[in-house]
N, C-alpha and C positions, 0 to 999 in steps of 0.2 A: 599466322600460318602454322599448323601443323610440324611437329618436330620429323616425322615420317614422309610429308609430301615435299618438306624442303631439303632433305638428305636424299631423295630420289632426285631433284631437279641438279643438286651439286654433285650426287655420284656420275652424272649422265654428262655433266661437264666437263667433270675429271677425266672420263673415257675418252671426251674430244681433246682434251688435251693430253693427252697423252698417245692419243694418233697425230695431233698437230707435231708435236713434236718428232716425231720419226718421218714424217711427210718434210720438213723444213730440212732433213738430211740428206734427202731424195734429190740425187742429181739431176730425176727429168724434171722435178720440182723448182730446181733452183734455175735450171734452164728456161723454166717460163715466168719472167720476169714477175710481169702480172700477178699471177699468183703464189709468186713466193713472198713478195710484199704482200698481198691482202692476208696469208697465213700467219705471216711474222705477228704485224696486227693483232690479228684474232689472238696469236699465242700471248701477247706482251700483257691483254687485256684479262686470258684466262689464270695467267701467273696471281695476281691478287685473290682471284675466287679462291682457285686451289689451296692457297695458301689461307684463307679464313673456314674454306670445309674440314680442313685439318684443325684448327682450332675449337673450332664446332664440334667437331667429334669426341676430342677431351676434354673439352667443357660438361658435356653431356655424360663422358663417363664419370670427370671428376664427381658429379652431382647424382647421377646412383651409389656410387662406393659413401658417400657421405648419405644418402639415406639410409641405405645398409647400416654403415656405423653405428648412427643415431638408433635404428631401430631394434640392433641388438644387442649396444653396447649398457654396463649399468651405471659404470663409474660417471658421477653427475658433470666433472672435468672435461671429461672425454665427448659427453654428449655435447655439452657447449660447445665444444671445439666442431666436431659437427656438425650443429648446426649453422657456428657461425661461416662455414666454408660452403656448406647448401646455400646459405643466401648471400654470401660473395658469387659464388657460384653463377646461382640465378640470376642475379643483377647483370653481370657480364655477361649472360648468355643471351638474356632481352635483348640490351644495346644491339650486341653482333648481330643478329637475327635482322635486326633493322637496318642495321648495312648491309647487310647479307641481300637484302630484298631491295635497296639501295643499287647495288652489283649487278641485279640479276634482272634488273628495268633494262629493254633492250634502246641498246644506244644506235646516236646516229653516227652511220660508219663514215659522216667526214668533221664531225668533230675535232679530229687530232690537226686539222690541216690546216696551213694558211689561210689567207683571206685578200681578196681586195675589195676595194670597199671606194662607192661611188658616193656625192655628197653632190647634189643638184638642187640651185634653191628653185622655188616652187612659184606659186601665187604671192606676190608681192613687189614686185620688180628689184627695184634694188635694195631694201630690205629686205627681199628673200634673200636676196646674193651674200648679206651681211653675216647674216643667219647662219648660211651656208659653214660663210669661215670661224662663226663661233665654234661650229660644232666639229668642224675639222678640229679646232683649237681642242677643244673639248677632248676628243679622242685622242688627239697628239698627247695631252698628258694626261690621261689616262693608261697611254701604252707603255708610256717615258715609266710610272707607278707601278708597272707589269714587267717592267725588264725585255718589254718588244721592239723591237724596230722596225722604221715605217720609210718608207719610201713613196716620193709622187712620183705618180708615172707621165700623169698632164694635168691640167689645167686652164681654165678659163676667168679670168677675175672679171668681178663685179664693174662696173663702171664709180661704183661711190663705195667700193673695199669689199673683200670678202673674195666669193666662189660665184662665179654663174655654176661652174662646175667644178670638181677636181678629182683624180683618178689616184689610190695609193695603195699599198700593200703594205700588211702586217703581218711581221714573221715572229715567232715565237712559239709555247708550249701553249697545247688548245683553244688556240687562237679562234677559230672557228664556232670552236664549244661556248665560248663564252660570249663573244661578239654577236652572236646571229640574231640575237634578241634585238639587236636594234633595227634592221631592217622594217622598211614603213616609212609613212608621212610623219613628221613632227613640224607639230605647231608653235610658235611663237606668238604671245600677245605682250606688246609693250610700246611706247613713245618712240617712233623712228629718229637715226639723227638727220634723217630728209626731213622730219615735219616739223613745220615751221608754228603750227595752231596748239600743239601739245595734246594733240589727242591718241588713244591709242587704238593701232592698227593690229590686225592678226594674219601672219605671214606664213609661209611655211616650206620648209624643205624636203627635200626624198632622200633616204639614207639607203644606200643596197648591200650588202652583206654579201658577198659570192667568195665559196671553198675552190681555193686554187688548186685548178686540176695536173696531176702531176702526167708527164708526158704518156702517159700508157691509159689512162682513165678515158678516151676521146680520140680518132683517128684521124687525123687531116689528112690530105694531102698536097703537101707544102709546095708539087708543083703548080698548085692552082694559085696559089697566093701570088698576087698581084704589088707591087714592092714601089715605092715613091721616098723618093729622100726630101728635106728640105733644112731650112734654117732655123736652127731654134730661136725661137724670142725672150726676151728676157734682159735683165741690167746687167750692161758692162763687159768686160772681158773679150778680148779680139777670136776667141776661140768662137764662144757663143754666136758673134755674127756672121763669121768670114765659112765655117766650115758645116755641111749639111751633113750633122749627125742627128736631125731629128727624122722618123719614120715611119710610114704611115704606112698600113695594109689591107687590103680589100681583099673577103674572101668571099665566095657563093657558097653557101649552108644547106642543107634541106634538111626541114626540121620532120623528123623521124617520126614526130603526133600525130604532122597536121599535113606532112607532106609538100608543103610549103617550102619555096626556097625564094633565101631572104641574102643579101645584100651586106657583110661585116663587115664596119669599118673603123679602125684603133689607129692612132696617133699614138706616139712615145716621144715625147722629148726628155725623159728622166736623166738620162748621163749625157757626156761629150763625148763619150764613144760611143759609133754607129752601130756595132755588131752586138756590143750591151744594148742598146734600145731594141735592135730584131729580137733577142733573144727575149727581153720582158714586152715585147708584143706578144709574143706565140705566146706566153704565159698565159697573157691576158686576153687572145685568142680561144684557148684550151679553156680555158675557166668560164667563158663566155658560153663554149658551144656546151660546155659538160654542165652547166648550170640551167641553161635551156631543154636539153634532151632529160633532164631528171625533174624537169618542174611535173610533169604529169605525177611522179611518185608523192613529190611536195603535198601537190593538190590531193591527192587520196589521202595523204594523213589527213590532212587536214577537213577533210570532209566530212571524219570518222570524229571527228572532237568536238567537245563544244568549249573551249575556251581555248582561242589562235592564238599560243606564244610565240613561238621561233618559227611554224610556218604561218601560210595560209595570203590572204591577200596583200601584197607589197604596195599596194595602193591605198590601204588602212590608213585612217588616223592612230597612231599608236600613244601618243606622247604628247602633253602641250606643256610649253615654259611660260609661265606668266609670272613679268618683271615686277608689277605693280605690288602684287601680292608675295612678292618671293618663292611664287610656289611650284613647283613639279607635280605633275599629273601622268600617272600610265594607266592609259583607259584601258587595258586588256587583265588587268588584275585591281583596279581600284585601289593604286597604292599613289601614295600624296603627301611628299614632305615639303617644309618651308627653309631650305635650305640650299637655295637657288646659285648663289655664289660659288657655294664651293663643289656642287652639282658640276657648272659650267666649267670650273677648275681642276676637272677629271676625276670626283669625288662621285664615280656613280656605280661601286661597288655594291654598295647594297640597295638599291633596285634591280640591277643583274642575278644576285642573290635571291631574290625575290622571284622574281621569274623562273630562275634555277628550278627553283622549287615545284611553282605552280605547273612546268610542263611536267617535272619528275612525277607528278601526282597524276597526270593524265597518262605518262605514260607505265605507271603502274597499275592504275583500272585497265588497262589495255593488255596490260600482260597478266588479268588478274592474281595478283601479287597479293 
């Protein structure tokens, strides 16, 4: 890019941030909840630009004063010295530039956000179920390697170990950002410990990725909410059986697309306190409707692209594990290592990495970049 088309896209930033900033001091500003978070946002994101369009700019100056020098200086010392700062110079200005453009790929505005995250096994009965809980495992230390914390919200176990289903949240820094990429089918090929012949079976579970919606992002109204208490299940402990702190909610939706009104229904049994279980229902309420009402934008990215990273159809094969072979497979970018072990053992940093990537690359043909 151009030294001129890319100081016009960061002076034009710099303007907005520097109206964001006198807007975030505006009491009618701060009075609307709403948008004085989505401003903050915007501001915290534009602080990093600003701060490399400044450096860009004396990098750019440094590197004329140093042709200058060079071109009219005689002493042969001096020119050296010139040019060796022209091509320090240069070299750092490449790089930045490609952060710069890096920076300036438009982001998804829920990236910064938590997550909950659905793990249901699929086609295989109770091998899927098994499945399930590897890959719970799987992301349990993963997040543990991230400095996240995770909480189940419910759960259904397998009948022979693992998940029919199970319901959890992930809190921590870009949780969203980094996570989303798993969403989709994954397949499992390998020896069941059901099967008694030694043959091998191909299984597979549903992973969902959903940006937990913070109370303002989605409107309920919580007098419709329909409220049931009951008994949590689970080993042990006189609290667990005797006291109905687990919660269950039914809400009626109309889905804003299709005009459709649909039927939500969440169980919490996460704590032994009642009023903590209502409170991560509505969570997980809000996240549900605000995940739903935004699938139409989902869908238009994705429409526009040709290679589905982080959105597009949740019903995909994304991923297959196959034991025999040791091998990982992500069919949406044809990456494949034999390093299955420690994959399963939350070592799946650089496949996310990868992916990182390949959407960053689409989404800078899109912002032609």
């Amino acid at each position: 890019m151009a030294t001129e088309g890319l100081l016009d896209k960061l002076d034009g930033l710099e303007a907005r941030y520097q109206e964001i900033s006198l807007l975030i001091t505006d009491p009618s500003v701060i009075a609307d909840m709403k948008r004085f978070v989505r401003l903050n946002r915007e501001y915290r994101d534009l602080e990093a630009i600003v701060a490399a369009r400044k450096e860009y700019i004396q990098l750019n100056s440094n590197i004329q004063q140093a042709k200058e020098l060079f071109a009219s200086e005689q002493d042969p010392e001096m020119r050296q010295m010139a040019r060796e700062e022209l091509d320090a110079c240069t070299e750092q200005l490449e790089k930045l530039e490609e952060d710069i453009k890096q920076m300036l790929v438009p982001k998804d505005p829920q990236d910064d956000k938590n997550v909950i995250m659905e793990i249901r096994g699929g086609t295989g009965g109770d091998e899927a179920a098994i499945f399930a809980g590897d890959l719970y495992r799987m992301y349990s230390k993963y997040c543990e390697q991230k400095g996240w914390k995770t909480a189940v919200s419910s759960f259904s176990e397998g009948t022979s170990g693992g998940f029919k289903e199970i319901v959890f949240t992930v809190t921590g820094e870009k949780v969203y950002g980094t996570l989303k990429y798993e969403s989709g089918v994954h397949r499992v090929q390998r020896v069941p410990a059901t099967e008694t012949q030694g043959r091998i079976h191909t299984s597979a579970a549903t992973v969902a990725v959903l940006p937990e919606a913070d109370a303002f992002d989605v409107e309920i109204n919580e007098g419709e909410i329909k409220w049931d208490t009951f008994r949590s299940g689970g080993a042990g402990g006189q609290n667990v059986n005797k006291v109905e702190s687990g919660v269950r909610l039914r809400y009626n939706w109309k889905n804003p697309n299709t005009g459709v009104v649909e039927e939500i229904l969440i169980e919490c049994t996460e704590t032994r306190d009642q009023p903590k279980n209502k409170e991560r229902a509505l969570s997980r309420l809000r996240t549900m409707i605000y995940d739903r009402e935004h699938q139409k934008y989902i869908d238009d990215i994705a429409a526009r692209r040709k290679t589905m990273v982080s959105t597009g159809d949740r019903s995909a094969k994304i991923r297959t594990y196959n034991y025999p072979q040791g091998r990982i497979t992500d069919h949406r970018i044809n990456y494949t290592i034999y390093n299955l072990p420690a994959f399963m053992d939350g070592d799946i940093q650089d496949c996310i990495d990868q992916l990182t990537v390949a959407e960053n690359a689409e989404r800078m043909k899109d912002a032609e970049l």
